[in-house]
C-alpha positions as CSV (number, residue, x, y, z in Angstrom):
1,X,29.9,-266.3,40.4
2,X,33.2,-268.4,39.8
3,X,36.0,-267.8,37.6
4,X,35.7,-269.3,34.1
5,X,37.5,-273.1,33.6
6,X,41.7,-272.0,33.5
7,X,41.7,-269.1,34.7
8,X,43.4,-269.5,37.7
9,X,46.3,-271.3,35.7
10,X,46.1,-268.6,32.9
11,X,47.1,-265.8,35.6
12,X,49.7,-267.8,37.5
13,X,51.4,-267.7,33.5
14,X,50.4,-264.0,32.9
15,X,52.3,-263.2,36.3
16,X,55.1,-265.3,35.4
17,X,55.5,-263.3,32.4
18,X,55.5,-260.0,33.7
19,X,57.9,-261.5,36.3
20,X,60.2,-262.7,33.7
21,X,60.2,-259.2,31.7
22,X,61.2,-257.6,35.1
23,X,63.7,-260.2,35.9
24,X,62.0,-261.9,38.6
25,X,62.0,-264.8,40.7
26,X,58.1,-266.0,41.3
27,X,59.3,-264.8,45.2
28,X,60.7,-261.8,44.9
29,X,58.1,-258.9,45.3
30,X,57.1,-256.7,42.6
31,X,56.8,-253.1,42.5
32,X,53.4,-252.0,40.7
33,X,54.8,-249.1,39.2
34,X,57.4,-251.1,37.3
35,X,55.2,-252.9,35.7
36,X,53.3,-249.6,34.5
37,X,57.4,-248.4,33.7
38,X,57.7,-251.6,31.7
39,X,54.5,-251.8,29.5
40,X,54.1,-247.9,29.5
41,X,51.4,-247.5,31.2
42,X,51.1,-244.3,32.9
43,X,50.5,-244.5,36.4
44,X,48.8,-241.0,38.1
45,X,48.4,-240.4,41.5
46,X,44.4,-238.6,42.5
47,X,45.9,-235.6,44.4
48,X,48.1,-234.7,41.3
49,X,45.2,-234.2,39.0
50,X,44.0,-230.7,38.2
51,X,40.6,-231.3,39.8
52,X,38.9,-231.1,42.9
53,X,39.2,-234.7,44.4
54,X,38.7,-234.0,48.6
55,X,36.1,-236.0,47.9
56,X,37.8,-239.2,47.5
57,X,41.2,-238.1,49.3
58,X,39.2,-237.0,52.3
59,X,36.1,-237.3,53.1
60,X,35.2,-240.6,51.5
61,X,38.5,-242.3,50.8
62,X,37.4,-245.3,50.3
63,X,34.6,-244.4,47.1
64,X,37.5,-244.6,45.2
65,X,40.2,-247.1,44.8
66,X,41.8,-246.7,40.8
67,X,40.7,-246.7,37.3
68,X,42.1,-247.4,34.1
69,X,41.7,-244.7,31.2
70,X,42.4,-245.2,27.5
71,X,44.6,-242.2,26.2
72,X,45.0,-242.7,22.7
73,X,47.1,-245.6,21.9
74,X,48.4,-246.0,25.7
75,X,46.4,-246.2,29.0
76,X,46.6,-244.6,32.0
77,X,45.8,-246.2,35.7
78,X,44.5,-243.5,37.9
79,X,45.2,-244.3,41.8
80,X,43.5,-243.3,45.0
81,X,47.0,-241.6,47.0
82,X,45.2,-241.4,49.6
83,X,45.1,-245.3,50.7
84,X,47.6,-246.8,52.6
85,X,50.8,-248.1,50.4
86,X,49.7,-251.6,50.5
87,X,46.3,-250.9,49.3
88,X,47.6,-248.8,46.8
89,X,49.5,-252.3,44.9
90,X,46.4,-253.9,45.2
91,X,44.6,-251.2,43.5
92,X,47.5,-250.5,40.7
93,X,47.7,-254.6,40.0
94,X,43.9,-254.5,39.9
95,X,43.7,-252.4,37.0
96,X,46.8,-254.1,35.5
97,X,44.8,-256.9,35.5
98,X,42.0,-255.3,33.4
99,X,44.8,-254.3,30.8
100,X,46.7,-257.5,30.8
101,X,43.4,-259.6,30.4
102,X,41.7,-257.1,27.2
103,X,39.0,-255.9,29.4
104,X,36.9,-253.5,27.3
105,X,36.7,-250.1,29.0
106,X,34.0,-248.7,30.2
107,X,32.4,-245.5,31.6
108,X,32.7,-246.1,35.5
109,X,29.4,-244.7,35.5
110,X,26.2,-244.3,33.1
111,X,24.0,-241.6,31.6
112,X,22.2,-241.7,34.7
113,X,25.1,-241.7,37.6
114,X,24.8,-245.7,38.1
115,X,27.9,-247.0,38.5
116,X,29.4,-250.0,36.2
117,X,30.0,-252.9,36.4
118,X,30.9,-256.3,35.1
119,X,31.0,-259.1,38.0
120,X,33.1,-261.6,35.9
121,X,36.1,-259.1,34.7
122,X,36.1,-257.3,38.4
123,X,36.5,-261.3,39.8
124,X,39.1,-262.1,36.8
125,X,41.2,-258.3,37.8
126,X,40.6,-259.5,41.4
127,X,41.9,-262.6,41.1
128,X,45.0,-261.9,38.7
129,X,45.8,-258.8,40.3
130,X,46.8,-260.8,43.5
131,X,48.9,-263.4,42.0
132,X,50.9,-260.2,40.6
133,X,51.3,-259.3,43.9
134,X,52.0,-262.8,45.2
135,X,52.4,-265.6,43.3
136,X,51.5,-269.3,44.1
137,X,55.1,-270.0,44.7
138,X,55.4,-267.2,47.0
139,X,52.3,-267.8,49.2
140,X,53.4,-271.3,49.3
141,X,56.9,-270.1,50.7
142,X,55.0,-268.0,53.3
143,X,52.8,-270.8,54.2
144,X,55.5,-273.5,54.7
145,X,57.6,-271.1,56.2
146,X,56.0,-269.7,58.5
147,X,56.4,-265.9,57.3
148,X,53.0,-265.2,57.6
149,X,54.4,-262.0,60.3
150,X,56.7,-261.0,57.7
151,X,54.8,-261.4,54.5
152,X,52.8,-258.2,54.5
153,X,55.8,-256.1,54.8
154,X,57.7,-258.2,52.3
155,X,55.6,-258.2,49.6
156,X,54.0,-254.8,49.7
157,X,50.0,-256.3,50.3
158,X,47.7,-256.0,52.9
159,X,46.3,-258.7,55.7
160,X,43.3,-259.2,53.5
161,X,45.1,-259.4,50.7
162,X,47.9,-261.7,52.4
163,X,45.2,-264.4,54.0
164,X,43.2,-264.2,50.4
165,X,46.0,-265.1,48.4
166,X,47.7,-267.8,51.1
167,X,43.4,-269.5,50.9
168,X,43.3,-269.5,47.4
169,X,46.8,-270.3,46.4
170,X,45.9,-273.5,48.1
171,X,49.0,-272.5,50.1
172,X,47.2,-273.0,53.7
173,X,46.0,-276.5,53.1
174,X,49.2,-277.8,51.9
175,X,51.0,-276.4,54.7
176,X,49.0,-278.4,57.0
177,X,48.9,-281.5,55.3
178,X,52.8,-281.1,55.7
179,X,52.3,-280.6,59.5
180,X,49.8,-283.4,60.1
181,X,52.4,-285.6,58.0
182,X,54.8,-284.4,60.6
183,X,52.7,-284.5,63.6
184,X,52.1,-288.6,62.7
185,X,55.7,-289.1,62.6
């Protein structure tokens, strides 16, 4: 689908914000929950919700991921526990994404059980969500660097979400344009 005409730029400033706010550096990691701490958003873990979720903590982990609920004036992030820590970020900064962009909420499913969806905002969330994890500056750092081993642990994101970020970032290709500049030398 493609992400609208600014995008990318408008979420490398919506990061840098939230950076700012948590006294940040653009490479320093970030810690999902402090960003729910710092725009009070409550952040609630499956397994400590007063239902019967062995569904998604067990059986089928991977059905569900997060979702953001309005509650009143404030919102609420719901997160799948179960997931690995990493995954977990993604997840939380996912839906952080949704709230910091003015996605509308929906019903994750309809009348029917179908579930919802709208392509465009889950590519935005997608998209923004990563940058809050690791910013341009960051993946750039990585890339030129060479901390590519290091990164995943560093910054609290998964290989996927590591090698995404470092493609789209632009990070990749200008770490080798550096090294064929080098290699001509």
């Amino acid at each position: 689908m493609g992400l609208r005409r600014g995008f990318k730029a408008e979420a490398n400033r919506i990061s840098a914000r939230v950076r700012e706010k948590l006294s940040l550096a653009a490479n320093d990691p970030i810690k999902p929950a402090a960003i729910c701490r710092l725009f009070d958003i409550d952040l609630i873990e499956l397994s400590k919700l007063p239902v019967d979720a062995r569904e998604f903590l067990q059986v089928d982990r991977s059905s569900f991921s997060a979702v953001t609920i309005p509650c009143a004036h404030r919102r609420a992030i719901v997160h799948n526990d179960a997931h690995h820590p990493f995954r977990q970020n993604s997840n939380i900064c996912h839906e952080l994404a949704h709230c910091f962009l003015g996605h509308e909420f929906a019903p994750p499913l309809t009348d029917q059980g179908e579930r919802t969806r709208d392509s465009a905002q889950e590519e935005e969330a997608h998209f923004l969500g990563g940058v809050l994890l690791l910013p341009d500056e960051a993946a750039k750092l990585i890339a030129l660097r060479g901390l590519k081993n290091k990164a995943c642990d560093m910054f609290g994101v998964s290989d996927d979400m590591l090698k995404y970020r470092l493609r789209v970032s632009g990070a990749l290709a200008i770490a080798g344009r550096l090294a064929a500049k080098r290699a001509i030398r």
